[in-house]
C-alpha positions in Angstrom: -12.3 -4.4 16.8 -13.8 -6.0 13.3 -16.1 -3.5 12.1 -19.7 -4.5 10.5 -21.1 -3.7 7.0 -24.8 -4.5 6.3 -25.5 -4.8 3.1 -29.2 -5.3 0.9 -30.5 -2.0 2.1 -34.0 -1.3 0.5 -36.1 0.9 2.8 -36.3 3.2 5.5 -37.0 0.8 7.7 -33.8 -1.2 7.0 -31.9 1.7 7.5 -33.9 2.0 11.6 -32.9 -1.7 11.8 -29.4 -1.5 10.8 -28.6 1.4 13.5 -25.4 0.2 15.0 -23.1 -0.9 11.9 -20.1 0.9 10.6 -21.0 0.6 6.8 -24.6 0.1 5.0 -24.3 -1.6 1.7 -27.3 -0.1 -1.3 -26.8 -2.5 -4.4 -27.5 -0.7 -7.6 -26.9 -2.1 -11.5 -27.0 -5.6 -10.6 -28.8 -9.1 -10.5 -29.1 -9.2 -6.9 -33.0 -9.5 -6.0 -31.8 -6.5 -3.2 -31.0 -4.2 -6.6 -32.3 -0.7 -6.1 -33.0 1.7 -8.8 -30.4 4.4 -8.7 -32.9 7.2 -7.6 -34.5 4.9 -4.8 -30.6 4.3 -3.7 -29.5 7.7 -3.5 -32.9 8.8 -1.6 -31.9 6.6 0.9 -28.1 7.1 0.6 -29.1 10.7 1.5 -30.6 9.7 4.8 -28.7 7.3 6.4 -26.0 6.8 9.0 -22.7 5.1 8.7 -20.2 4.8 6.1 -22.3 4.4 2.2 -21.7 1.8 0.3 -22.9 1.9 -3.3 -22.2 -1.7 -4.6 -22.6 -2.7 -8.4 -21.5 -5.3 -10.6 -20.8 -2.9 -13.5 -18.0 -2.9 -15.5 -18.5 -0.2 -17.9 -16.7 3.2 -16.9 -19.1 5.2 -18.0 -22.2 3.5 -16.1 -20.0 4.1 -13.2 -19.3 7.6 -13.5 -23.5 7.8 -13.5 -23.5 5.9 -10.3 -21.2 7.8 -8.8 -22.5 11.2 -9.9 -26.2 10.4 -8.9 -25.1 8.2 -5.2 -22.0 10.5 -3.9 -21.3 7.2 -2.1 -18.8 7.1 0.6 -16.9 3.8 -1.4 -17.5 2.2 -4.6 -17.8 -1.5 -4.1 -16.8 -3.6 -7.5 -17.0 -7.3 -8.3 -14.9 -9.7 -10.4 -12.8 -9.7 -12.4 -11.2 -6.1 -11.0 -9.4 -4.6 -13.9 -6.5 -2.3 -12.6 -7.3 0.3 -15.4 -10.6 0.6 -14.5 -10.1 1.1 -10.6 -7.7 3.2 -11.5 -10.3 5.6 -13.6 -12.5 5.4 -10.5 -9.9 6.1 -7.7 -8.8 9.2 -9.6 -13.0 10.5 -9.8 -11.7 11.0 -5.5 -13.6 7.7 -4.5 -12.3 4.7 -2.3 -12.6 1.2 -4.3 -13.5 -2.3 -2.1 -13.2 -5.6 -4.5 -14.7 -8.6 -4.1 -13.1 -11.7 -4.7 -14.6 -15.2 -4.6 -12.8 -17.5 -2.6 -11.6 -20.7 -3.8 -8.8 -22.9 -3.4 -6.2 -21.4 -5.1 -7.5 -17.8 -6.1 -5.6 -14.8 -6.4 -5.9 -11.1 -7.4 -4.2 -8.9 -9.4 -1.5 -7.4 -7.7 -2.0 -4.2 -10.0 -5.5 -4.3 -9.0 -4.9 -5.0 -5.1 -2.7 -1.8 -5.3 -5.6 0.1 -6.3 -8.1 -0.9 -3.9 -9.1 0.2 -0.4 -10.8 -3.5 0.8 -11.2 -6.4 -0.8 -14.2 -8.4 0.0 -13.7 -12.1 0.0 -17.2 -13.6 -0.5 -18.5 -17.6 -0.6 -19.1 -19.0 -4.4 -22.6 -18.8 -5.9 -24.8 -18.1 -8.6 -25.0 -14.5 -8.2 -22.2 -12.2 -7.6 -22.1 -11.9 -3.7 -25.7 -12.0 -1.7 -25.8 -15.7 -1.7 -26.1 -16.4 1.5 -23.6 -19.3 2.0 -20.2 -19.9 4.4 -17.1 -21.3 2.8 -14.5 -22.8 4.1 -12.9 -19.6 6.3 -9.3 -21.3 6.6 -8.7 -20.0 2.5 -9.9 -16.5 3.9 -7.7 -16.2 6.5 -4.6 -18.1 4.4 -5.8 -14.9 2.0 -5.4 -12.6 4.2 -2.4 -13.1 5.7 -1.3 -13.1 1.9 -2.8 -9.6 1.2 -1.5 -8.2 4.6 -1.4 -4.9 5.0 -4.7 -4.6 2.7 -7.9 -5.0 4.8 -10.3 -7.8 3.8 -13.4 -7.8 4.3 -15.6 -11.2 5.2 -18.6 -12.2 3.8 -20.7 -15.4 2.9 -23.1 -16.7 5.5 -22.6 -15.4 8.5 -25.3 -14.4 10.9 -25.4 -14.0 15.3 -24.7 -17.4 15.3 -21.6 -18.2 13.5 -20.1 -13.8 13.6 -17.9 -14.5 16.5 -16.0 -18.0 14.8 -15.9 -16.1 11.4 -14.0 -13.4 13.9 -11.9 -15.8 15.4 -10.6 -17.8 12.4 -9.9 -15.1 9.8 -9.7 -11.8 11.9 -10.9 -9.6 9.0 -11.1 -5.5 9.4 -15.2 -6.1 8.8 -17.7 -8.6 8.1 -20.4 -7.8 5.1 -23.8 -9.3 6.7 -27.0 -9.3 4.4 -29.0 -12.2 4.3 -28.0 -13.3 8.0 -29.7 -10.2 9.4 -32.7 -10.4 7.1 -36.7 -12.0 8.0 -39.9 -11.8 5.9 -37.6 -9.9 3.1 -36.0 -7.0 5.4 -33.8 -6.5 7.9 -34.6 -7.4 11.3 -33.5 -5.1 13.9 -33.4 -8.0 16.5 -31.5 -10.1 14.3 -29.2 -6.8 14.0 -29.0 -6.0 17.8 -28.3 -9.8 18.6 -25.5 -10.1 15.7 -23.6 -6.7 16.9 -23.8 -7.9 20.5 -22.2 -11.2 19.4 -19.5 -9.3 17.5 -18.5 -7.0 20.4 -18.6 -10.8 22.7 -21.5 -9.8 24.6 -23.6 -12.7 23.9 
């Protein structure tokens, strides 16, 4: 069963509308308009069901060792480029790493750094790091995970209720990282929610 991740958490009422999903994404230290300061994040971090995911496009070690001091998250979610030292530093402070990789033809990671990661997120090209709300072409994502096999990937990039069971059937990733495809008037919407895990579990 592919497991779900919701990601762009801001409020409580996200976290009532997101009941349902395996992992809820809180983006901190990043451009994403869904960036939470880190106190807001770990209020509702504190609160919610379901795996926590704090997810940040910081680099620096020490910015992350504040992150993961103030959050306590469940996993650590990085973005590009994944330096193996750096995961490394972070899987020895006790806390599971997912990567995200950009999918294009041709793109590979790090061996050193796949090594040190639990996931790795393969996400649709943009102009922000991940949260762009667009489908690629899910044939590279599959091709990639068959490559990366036995490390769990993770899809992400434009999927919604409408498209969650193809995404399922061509690249049979461990979970799919929803944000935008969930979202209405600037929130999650718990129909939108209901109607996408029904999909996933081929009820629809």
């Amino acid at each position: 069963m592919t497991l779900l991740k919701i990601c762009g958490l801001r409020a409580l009422r996200d976290l009532e509308a997101c009941r349902g999903a395996d992992y809820l994404g809180f983006v901190v230290r990043s451009d994403s308009p869904r960036c939470l300061p880190l106190e807001r994040a770990a209020e509702l971090m504190s609160v919610c069901d379901g795996v926590r995911v704090a997810v940040t496009t910081e680099t620096r070690m020490e910015a992350l060792r504040v992150i993961i001091r103030t959050l306590e998250p469940d996993v650590l979610q990085l973005h590009s480029p994944l330096d193996p030292g750096l995961l490394k530093e972070v899987s020895d402070m006790g806390v599971p790493v997912w990567g995200m990789l950009t999918v294009r033809p041709g793109v590979k990671i790090d061996p050193c750094a796949a090594e040190r990661l639990e996931a790795l997120v393969l996400d649709s090209p943009g102009p922000r790091a991940g949260g762009n709300g667009r489908a690629h072409d899910w044939s590279l994502s599959r091709r990639l995970r068959e490559e990366l096999d036995p490390l769990p990937v993770v899809l992400a990039g434009g999927i919604g209720p409408q498209n969650v069971r193809e995404a399922v059937e061509i690249v049979s990733p461990y979970a799919l990282d929803v944000s935008s495809g969930v979202e209405r008037a600037g929130g999650k919407d718990p129909l939108m929610v209901s109607e996408l895990i029904r999909a996933l579990k081929g009820e629809n």
